[in-house]
N, CA, C and O atoms as a GROMACS GRO file, in nm:
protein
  472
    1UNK      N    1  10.154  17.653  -1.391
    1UNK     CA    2  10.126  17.540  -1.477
    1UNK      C    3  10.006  17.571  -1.563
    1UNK      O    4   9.905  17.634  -1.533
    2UNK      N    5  10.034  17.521  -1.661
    2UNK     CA    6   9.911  17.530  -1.755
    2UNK      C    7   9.810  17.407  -1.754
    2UNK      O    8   9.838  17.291  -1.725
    3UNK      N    9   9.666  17.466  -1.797
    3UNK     CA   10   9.591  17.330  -1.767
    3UNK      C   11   9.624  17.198  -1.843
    3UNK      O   12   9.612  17.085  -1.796
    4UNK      N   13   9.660  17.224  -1.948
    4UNK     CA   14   9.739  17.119  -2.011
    4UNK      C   15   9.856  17.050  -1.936
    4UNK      O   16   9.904  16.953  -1.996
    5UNK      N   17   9.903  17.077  -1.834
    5UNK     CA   18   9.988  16.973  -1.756
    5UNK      C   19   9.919  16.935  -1.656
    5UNK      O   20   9.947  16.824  -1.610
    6UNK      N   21   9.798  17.022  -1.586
    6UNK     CA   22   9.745  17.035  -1.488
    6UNK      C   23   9.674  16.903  -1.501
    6UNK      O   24   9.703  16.819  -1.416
    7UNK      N   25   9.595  16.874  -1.584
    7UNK     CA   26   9.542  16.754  -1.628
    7UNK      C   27   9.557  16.632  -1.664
    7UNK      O   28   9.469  16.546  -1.668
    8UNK      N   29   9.683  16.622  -1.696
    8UNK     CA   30   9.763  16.466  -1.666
    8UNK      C   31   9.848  16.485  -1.564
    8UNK      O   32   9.901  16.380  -1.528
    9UNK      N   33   9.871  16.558  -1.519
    9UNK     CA   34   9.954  16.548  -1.366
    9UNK      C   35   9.869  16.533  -1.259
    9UNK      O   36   9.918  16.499  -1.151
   10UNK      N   37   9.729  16.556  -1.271
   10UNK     CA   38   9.630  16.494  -1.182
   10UNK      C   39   9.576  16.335  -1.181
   10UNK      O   40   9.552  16.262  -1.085
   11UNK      N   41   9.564  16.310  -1.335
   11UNK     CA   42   9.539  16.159  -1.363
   11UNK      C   43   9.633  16.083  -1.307
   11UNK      O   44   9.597  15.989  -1.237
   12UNK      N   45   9.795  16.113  -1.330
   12UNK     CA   46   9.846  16.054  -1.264
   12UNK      C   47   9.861  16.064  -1.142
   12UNK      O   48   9.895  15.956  -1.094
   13UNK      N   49   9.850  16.162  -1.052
   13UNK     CA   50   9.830  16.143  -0.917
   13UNK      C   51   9.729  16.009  -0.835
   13UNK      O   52   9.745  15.927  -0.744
   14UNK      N   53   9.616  16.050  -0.938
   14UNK     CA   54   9.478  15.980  -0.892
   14UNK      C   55   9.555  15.853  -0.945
   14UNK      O   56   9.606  15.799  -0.848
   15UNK      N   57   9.582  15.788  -1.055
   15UNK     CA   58   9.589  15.640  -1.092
   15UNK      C   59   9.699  15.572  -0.981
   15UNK      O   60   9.693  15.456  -0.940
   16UNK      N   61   9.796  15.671  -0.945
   16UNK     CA   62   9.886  15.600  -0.798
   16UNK      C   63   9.811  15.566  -0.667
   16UNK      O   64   9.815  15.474  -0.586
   17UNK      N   65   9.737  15.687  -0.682
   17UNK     CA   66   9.669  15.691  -0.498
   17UNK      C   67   9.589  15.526  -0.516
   17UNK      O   68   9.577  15.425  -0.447
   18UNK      N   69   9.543  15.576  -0.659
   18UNK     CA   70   9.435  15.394  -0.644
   18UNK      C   71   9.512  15.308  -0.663
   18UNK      O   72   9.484  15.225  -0.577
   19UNK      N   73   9.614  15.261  -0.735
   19UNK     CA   74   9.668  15.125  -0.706
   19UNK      C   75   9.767  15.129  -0.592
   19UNK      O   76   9.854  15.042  -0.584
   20UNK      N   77   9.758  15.219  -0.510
   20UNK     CA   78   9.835  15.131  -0.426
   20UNK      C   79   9.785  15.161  -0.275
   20UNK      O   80   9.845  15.199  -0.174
   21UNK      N   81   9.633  15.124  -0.306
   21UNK     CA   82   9.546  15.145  -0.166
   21UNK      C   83   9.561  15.003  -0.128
   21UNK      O   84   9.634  14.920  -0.183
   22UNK      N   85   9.472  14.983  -0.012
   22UNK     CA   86   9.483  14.854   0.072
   22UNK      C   87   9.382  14.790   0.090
   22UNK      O   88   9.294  14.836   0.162
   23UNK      N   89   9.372  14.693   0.043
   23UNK     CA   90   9.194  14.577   0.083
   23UNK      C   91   9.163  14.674   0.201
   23UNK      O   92   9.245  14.748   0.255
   24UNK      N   93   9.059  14.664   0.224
   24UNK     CA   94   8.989  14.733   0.381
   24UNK      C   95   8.950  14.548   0.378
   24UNK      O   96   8.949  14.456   0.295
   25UNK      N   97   8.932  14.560   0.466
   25UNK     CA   98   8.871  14.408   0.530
   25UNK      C   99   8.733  14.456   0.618
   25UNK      O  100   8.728  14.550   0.698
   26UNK      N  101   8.622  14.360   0.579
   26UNK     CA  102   8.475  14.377   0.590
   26UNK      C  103   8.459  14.326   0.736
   26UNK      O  104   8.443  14.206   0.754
   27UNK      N  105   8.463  14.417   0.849
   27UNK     CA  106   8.424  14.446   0.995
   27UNK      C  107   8.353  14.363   1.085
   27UNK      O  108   8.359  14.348   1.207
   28UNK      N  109   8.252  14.289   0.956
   28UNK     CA  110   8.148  14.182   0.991
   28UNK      C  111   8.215  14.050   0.982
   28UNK      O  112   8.174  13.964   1.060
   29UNK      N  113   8.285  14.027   0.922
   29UNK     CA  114   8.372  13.935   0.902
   29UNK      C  115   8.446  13.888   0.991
   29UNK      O  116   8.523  13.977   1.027
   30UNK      N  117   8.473  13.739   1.078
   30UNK     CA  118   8.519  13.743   1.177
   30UNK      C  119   8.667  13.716   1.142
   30UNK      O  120   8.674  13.664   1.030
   31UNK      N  121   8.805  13.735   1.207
   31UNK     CA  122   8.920  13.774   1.190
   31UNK      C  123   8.966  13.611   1.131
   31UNK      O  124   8.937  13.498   1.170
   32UNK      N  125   9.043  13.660   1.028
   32UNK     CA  126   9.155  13.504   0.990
   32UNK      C  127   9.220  13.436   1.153
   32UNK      O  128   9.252  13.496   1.255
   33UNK      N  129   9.220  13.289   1.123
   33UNK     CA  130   9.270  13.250   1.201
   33UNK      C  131   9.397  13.280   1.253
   33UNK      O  132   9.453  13.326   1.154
   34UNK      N  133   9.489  13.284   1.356
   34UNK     CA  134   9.606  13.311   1.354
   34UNK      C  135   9.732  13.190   1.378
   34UNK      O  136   9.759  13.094   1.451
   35UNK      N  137   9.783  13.265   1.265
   35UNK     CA  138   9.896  13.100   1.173
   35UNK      C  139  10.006  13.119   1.268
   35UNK      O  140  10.019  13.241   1.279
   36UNK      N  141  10.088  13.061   1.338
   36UNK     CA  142  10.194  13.092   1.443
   36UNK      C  143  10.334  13.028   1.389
   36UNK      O  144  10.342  12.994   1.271
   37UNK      N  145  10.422  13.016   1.459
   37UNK     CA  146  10.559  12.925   1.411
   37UNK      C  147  10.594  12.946   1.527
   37UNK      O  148  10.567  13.046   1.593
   38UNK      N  149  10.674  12.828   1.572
   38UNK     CA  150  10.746  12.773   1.682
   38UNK      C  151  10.911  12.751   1.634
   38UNK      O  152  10.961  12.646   1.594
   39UNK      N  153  10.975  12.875   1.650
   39UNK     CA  154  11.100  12.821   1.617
   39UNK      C  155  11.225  12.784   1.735
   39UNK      O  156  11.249  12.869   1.821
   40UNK      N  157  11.303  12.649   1.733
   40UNK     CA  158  11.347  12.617   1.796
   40UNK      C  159  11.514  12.621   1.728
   40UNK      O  160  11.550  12.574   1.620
   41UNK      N  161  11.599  12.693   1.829
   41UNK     CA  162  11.730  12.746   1.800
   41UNK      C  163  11.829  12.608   1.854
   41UNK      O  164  11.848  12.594   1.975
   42UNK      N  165  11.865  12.550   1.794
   42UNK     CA  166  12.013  12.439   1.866
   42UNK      C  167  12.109  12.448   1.854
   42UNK      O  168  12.182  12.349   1.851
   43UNK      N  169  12.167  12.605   1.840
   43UNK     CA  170  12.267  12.661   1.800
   43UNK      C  171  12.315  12.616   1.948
   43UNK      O  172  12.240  12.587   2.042
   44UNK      N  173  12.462  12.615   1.948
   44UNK     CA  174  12.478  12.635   2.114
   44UNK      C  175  12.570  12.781   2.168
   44UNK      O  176  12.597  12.834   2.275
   45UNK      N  177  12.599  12.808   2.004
   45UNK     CA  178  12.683  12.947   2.050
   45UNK      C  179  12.597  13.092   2.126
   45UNK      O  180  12.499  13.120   2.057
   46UNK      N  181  12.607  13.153   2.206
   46UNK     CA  182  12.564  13.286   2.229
   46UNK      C  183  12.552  13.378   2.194
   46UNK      O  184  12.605  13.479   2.240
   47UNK      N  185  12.449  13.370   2.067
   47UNK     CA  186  12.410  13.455   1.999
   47UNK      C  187  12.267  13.432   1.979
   47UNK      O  188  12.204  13.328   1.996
   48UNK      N  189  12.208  13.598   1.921
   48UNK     CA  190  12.058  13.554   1.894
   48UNK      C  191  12.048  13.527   1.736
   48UNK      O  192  12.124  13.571   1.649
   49UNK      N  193  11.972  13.471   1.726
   49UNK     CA  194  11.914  13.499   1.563
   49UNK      C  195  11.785  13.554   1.538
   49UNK      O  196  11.702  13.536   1.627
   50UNK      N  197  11.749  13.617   1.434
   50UNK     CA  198  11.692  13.696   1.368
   50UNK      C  199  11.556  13.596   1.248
   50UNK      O  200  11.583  13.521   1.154
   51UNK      N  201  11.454  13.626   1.289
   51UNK     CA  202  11.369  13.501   1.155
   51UNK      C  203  11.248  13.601   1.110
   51UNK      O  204  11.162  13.665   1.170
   52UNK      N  205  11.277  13.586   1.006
   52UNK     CA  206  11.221  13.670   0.913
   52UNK      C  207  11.140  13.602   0.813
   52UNK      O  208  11.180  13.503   0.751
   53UNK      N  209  10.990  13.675   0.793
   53UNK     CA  210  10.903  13.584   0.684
   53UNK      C  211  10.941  13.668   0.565
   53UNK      O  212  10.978  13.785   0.564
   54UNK      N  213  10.925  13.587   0.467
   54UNK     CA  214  10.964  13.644   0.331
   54UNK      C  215  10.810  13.611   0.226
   54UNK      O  216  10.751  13.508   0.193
   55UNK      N  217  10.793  13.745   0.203
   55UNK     CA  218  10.668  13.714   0.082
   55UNK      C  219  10.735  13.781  -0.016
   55UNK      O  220  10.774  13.895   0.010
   56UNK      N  221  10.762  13.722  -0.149
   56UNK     CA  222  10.760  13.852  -0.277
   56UNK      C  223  10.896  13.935  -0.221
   56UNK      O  224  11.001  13.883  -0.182
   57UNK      N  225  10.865  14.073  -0.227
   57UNK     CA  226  10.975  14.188  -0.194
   57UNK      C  227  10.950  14.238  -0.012
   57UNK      O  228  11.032  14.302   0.053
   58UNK      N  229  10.849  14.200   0.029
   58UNK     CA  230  10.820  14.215   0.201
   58UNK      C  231  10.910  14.091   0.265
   58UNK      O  232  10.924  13.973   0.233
   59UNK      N  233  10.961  14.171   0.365
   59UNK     CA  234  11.038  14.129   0.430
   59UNK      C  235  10.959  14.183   0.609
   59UNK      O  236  10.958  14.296   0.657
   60UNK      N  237  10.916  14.085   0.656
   60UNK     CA  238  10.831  14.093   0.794
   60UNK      C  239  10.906  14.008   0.942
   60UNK      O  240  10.896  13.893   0.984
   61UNK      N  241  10.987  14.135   0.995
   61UNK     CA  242  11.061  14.071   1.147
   61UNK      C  243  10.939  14.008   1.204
   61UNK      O  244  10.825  14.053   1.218
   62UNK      N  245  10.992  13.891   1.234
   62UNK     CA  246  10.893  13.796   1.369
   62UNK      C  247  10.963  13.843   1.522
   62UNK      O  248  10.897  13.913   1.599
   63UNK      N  249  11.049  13.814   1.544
   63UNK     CA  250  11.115  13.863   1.653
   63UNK      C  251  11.317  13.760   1.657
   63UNK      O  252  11.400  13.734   1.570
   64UNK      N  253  11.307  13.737   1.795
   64UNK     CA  254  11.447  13.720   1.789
   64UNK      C  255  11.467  13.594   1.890
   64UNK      O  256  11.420  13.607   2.002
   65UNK      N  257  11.520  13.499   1.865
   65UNK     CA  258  11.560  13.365   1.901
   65UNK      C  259  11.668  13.305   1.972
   65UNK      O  260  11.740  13.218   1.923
   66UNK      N  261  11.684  13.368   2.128
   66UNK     CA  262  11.838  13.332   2.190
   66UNK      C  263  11.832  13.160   2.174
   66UNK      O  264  11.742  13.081   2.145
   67UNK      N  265  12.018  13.142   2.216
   67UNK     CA  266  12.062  13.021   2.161
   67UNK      C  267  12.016  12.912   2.242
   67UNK      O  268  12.013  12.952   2.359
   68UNK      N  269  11.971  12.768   2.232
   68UNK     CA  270  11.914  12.712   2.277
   68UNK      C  271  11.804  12.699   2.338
   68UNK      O  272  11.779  12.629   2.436
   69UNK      N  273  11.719  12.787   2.261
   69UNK     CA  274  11.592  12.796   2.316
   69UNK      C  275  11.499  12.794   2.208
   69UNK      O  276  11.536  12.774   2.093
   70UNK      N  277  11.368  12.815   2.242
   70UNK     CA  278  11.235  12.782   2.150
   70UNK      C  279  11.106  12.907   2.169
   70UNK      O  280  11.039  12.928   2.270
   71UNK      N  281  11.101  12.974   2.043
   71UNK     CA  282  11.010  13.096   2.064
   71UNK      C  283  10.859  13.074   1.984
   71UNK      O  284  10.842  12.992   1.894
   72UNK      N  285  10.784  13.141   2.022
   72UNK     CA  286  10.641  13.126   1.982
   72UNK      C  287  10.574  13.243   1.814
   72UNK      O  288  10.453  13.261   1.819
   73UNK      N  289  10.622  13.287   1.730
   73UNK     CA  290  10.559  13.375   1.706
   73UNK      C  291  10.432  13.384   1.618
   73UNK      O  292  10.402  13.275   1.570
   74UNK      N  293  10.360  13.470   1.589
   74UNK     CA  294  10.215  13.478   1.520
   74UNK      C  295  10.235  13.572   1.387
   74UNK      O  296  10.244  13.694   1.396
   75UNK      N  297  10.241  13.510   1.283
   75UNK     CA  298  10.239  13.550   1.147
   75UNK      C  299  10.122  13.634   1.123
   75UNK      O  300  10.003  13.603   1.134
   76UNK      N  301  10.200  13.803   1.073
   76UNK     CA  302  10.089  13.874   1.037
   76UNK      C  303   9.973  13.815   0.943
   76UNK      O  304  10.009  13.737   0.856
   77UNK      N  305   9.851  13.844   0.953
   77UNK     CA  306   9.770  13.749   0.843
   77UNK      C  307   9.772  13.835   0.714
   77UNK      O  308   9.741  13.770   0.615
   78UNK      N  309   9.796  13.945   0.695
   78UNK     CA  310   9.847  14.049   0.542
   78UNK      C  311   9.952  13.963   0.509
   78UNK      O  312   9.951  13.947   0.387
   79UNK      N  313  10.060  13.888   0.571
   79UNK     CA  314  10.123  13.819   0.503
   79UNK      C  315  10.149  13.718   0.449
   79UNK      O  316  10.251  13.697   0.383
   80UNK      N  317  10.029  13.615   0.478
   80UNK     CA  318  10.070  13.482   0.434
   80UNK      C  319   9.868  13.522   0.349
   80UNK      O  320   9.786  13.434   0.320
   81UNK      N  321   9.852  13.643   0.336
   81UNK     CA  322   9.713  13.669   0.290
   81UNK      C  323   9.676  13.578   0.113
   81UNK      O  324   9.586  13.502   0.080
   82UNK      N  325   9.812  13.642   0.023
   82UNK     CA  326   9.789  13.580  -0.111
   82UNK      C  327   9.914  13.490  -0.173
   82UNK      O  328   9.971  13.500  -0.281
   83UNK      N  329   9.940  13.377  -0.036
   83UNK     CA  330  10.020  13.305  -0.097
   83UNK      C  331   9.980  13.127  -0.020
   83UNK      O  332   9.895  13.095   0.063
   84UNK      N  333  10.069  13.057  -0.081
   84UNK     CA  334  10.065  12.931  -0.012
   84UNK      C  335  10.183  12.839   0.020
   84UNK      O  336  10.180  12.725   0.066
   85UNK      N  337  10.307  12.927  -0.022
   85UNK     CA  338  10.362  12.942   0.092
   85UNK      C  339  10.512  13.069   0.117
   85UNK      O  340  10.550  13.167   0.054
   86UNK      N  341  10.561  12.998   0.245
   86UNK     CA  342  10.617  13.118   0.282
   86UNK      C  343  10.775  13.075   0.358
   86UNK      O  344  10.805  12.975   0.424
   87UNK      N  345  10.874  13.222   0.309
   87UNK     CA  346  10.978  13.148   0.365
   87UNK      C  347  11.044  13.221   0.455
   87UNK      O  348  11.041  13.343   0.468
   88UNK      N  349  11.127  13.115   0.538
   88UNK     CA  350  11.189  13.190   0.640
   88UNK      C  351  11.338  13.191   0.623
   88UNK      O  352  11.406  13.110   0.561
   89UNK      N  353  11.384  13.323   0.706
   89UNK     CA  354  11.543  13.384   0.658
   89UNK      C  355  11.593  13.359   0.837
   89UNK      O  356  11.526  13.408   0.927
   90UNK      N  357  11.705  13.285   0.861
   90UNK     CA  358  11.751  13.314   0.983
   90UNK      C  359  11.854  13.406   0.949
   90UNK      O  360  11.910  13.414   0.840
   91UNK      N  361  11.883  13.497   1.083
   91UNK     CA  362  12.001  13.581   1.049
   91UNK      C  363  12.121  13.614   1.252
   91UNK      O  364  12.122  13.680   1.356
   92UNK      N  365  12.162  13.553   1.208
   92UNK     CA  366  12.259  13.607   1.286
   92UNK      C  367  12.299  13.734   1.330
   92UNK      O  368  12.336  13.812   1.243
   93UNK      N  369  12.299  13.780   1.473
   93UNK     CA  370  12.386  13.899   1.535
   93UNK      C  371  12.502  13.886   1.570
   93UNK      O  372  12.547  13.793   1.637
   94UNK      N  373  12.592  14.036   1.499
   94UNK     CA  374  12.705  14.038   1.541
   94UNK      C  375  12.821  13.919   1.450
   94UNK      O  376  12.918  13.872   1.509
   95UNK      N  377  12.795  13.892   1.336
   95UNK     CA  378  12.856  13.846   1.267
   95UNK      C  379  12.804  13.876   1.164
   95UNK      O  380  12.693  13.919   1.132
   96UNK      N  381  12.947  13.835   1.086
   96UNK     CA  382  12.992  13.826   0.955
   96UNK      C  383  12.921  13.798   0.819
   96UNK      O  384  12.937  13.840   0.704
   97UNK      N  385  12.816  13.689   0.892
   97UNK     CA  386  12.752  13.615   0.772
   97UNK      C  387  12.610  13.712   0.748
   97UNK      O  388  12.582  13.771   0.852
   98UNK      N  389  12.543  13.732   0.669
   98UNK     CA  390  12.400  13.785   0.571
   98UNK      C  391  12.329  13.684   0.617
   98UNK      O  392  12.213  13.720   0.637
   99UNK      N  393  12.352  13.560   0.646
   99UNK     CA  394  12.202  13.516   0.624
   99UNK      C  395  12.290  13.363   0.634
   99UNK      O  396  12.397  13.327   0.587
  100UNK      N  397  12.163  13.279   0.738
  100UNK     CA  398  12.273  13.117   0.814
  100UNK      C  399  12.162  13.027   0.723
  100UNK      O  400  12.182  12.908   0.696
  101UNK      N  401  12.029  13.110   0.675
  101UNK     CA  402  11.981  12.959   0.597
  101UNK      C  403  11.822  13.035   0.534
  101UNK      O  404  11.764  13.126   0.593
  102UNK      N  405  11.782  12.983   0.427
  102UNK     CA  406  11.644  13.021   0.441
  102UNK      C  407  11.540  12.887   0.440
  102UNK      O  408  11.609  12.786   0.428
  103UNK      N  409  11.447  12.866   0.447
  103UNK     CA  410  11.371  12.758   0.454
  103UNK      C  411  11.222  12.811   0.380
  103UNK      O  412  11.182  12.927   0.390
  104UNK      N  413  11.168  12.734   0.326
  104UNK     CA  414  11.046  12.777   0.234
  104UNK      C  415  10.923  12.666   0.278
  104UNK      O  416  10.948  12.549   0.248
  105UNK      N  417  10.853  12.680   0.315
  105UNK     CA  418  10.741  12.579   0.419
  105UNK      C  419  10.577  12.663   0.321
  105UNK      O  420  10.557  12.783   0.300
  106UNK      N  421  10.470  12.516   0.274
  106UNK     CA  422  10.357  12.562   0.284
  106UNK      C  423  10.284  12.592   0.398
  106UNK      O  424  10.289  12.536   0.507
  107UNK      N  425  10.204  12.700   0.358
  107UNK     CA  426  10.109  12.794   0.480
  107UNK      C  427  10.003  12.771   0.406
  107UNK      O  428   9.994  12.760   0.284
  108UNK      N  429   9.891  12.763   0.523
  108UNK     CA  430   9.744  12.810   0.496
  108UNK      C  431   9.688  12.893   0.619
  108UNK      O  432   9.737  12.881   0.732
  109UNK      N  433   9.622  12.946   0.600
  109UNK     CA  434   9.574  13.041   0.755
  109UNK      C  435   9.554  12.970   0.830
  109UNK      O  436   9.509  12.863   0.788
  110UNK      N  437   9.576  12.986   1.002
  110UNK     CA  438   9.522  12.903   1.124
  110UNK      C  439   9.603  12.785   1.106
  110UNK      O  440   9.539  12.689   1.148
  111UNK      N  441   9.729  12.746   1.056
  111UNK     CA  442   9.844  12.652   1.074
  111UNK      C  443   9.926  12.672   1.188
  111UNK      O  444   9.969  12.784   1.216
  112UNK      N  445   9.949  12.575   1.256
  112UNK     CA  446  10.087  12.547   1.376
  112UNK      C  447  10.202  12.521   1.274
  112UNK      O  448  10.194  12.419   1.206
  113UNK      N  449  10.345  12.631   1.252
  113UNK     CA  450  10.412  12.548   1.152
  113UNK      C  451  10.572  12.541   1.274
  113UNK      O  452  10.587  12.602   1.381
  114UNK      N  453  10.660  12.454   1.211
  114UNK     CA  454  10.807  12.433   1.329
  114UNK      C  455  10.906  12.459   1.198
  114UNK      O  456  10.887  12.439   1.078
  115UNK      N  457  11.003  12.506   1.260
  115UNK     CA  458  11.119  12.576   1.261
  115UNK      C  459  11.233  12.502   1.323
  115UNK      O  460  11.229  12.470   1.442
  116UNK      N  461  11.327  12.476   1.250
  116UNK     CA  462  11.433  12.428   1.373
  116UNK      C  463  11.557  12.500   1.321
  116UNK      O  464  11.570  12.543   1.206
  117UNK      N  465  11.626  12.505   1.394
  117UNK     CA  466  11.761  12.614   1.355
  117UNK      C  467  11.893  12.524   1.422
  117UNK      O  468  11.926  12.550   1.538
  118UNK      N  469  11.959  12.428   1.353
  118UNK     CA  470  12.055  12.364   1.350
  118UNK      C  471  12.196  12.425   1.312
  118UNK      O  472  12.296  12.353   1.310
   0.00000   0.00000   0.00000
C-alpha cells in the first residue's frame, strides 16, 4: 500500500473504533436502580413463551415463561438507559406463529412494571 491509502484507511479505522465505543460508567457512582417486570402467563396451553425487551434495533432475552405461571425478571439497565419507554415481544415455542403480541409500557429506572399474557 501506498501512504496515500495508508492514510485514509487509518482515519477510517480510527473514526469506527470511536463511534462505536461504550459509555464506561464512573465507578464512584452508585449503580442504577434495578427496573424488574413481573410477567404473568394465563395461557393454559403447554407451552413456554419467550419475552423479549425491545429498544430501537436491540432485541434483549429476559428469560422464559411456562404456562400458567408468573416470572420475576430484571431489565438490563444499558437498556432502558436512553429511553422512556420500552416494549415487550411475547413469543411462543414450537409453533407456527412469529410473535402472540407486543406491548409498549413507560419505563424509568428502579420501576416494578406487570405483564400479563392472555
Amino acid at each position: 500500500m501506498r501512504a496515500t491509502q495508508v492514510v485514509p484507511f487509518a482515519l477510517l479505522v480510527l473514526a469506527v473504533s470511536c463511534s462505536s465505543a461504550q459509555k464506561v460508567e464512573d465507578p464512584s457512582k452508585p449503580p442504577p436502580p434495578d427496573t424488574t417486570v413481573e410477567v404473568r402467563n394465563l395461557k393454559t396451553v403447554d407451552f413456554n413463551l419467550f419475552v423479549y425487551v425491545m429498544n430501537g434495533a436491540s432485541r434483549v432475552r429476559l428469560g422464559t415463561v411456562p404456562a400458567m405461571s408468573t416470572r420475576n425478571f430484571v431489565i438490563p439497565h444499558q437498556t432502558i438507559r436512553d429511553t422512556d419507554r420500552i416494549r415487550f415481544r411475547t413469543e411462543t415455542i414450537g409453533s407456527d406463529a412469529v410473535s402472540d403480541g407486543d406491548q409498549e409500557l413507560p419505563v424509568t429506572a428502579g420501576e416494578h412494571l406487570s405483564l400479563t399474557i392472555q
